[in-house]
N, C-alpha and C positions, 0 to 999 in steps of 0.2 A: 351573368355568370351561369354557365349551363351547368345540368346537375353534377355528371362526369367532373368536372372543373372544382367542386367543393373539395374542401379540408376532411380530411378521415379522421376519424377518434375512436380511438378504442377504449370499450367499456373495462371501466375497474373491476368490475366484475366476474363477469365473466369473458373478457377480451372480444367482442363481440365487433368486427370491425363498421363503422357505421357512417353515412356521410353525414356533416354537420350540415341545420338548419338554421334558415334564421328565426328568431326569437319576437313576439311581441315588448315591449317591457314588463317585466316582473315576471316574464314566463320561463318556464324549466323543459329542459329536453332529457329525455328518459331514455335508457335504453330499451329496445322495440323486442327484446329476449327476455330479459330480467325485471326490468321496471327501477334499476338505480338509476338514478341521478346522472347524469354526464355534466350538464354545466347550467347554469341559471343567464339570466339578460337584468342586470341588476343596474339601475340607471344610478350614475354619479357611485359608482361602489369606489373608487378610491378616493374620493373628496370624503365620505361620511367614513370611512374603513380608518383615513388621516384622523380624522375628531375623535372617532373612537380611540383610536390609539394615544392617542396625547392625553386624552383622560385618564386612560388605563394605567399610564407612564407614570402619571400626579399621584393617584390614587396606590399604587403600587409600591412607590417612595415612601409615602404617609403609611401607610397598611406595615412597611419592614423597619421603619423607625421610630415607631411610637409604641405605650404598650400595650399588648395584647390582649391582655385581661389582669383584675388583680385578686388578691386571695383574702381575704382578712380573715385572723382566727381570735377570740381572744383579745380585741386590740392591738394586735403581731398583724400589719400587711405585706403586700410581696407583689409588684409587677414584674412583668417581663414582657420582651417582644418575638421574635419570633427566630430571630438568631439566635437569642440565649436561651429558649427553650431546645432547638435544635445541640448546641454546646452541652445543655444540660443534660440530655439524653444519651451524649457519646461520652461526658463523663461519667455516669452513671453504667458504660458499659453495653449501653444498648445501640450499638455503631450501627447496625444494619438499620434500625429504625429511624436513626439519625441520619443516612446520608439517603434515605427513600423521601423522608421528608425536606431534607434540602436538596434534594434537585428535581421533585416533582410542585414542591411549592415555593420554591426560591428562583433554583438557577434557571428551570424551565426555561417560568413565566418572564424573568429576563431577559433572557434570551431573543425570545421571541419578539417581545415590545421593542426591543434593540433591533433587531430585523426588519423588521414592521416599516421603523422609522427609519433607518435606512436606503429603504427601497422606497418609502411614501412620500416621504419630503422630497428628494432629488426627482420624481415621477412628477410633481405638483408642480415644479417650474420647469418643467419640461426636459429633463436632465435623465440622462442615465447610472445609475449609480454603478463603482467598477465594482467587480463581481456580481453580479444582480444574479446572475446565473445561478451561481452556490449561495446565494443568502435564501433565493427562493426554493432549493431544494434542503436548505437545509431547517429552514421553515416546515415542510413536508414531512419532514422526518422527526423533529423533535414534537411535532403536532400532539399527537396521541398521549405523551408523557406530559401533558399541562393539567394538574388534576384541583384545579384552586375550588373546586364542588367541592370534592372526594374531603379536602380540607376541613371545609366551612362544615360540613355534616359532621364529622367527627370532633369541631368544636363543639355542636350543637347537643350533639350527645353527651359529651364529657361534662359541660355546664350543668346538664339534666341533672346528672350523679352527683354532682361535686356540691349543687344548691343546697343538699341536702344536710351537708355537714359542716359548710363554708360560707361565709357570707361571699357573692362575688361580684367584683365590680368591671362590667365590659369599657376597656379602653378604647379608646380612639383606633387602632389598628383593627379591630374585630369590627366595628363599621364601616372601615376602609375594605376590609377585605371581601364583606358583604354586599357591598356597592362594588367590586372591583371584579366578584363572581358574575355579577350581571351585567358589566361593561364587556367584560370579556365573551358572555355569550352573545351579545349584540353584534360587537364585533367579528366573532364566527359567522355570525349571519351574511354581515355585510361584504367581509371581504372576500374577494372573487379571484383567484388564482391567473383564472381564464385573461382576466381584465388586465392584469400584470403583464403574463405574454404578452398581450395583446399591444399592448404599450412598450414594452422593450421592442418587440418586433417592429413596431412602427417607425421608432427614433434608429434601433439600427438598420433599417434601409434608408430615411429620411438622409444620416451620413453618410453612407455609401452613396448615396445620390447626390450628393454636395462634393464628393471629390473626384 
């Protein structure tokens, strides 16, 4: 394929329009103005992006159904998960707090692992999934609002304070989610947008070329 003949990509950045190259494995093509990122060569990124995923799924289940932490005062204790802390806070009056925290660490992270597995599975046995279009821009979009860090740190703190007055007991959910912040950054790493296209593009020309 002659140079002329390569795919153009324009940088996020600064719109930079640019011919794409080929990649060794694990290597990164930058833009040649700016120095972001354009796309990585990430071998097997939707086999291990899949495994990521399906953990994330378990561990995300486990993390919103078990409890979160518990209180004891006095011999008086008190768990909760992470719904009913969410409930607890819009009863209390504090809505705006309550619906930041439910859909930057609820509905998100749903979201998206639902998308994920959507596009991943139906990809893995060589299938197209219908809308793949809109699930992957909509992945795109809700990307930035997944704050399961931003979370974990402001448990991390709140514990710090709360030790001091409370006896407290970390449940099962507060390890899940703790393991679930570092699955999910894995999984950023691994999965590859580029590879996605890449694969839709392939199977729909593959049936255009069967009919």
């Amino acid at each position: 394929m002659g140079h002329a003949s390569k795919p153009l990509i324009a940088c996020p950045h600064c719109d930079l329009l640019q011919r794409e190259i080929l990649l060794p494995p694990k290597g990164t093509a930058c833009c040649s103005r700016c120095g972001t990122t354009l796309y990585r060569n990430l071998p097997d990124s939707l086999n291990r992006s899949l495994a990521l995923t399906v953990g994330a799924a378990v561990l995300f289940l486990v993390a919103n159904s078990s409890p979160l932490l518990g209180i004891t005062l006095q011999g008086d204790g008190n768990a909760v998960n992470l719904l009913q802390a969410v409930r607890s806070l819009w009863n209390q009056g504090m809505h705006l707090i309550s619906s930041v925290v439910f859909v930057t660490t609820f509905l998100v992270p749903a979201l998206e692992l639902t998308m994920l597995l959507y596009l991943l599975v139906p990809l893995r046995f060589n299938h197209t999934p219908t809308g793949s279009f809109l699930a992957m821009r909509v992945l795109q979009t809700i990307k930035p609002w997944s704050m399961q860090e931003v979370f974990m740190l402001g448990i991390l703190v709140s514990l710090v304070k709360l030790v001091k007055d409370f006896r407290i007991v970390p449940g099962v959910a507060l390890w899940s989610f703790g393991a679930l912040t570092l699955v999910l950054a894995a999984l950023a790493s691994s999965f590859n947008p580029r590879d996605v296209w890449a694969h839709l593009d392939k199977q729909a020309t593959g049936s255009r070329g069967h009919e």
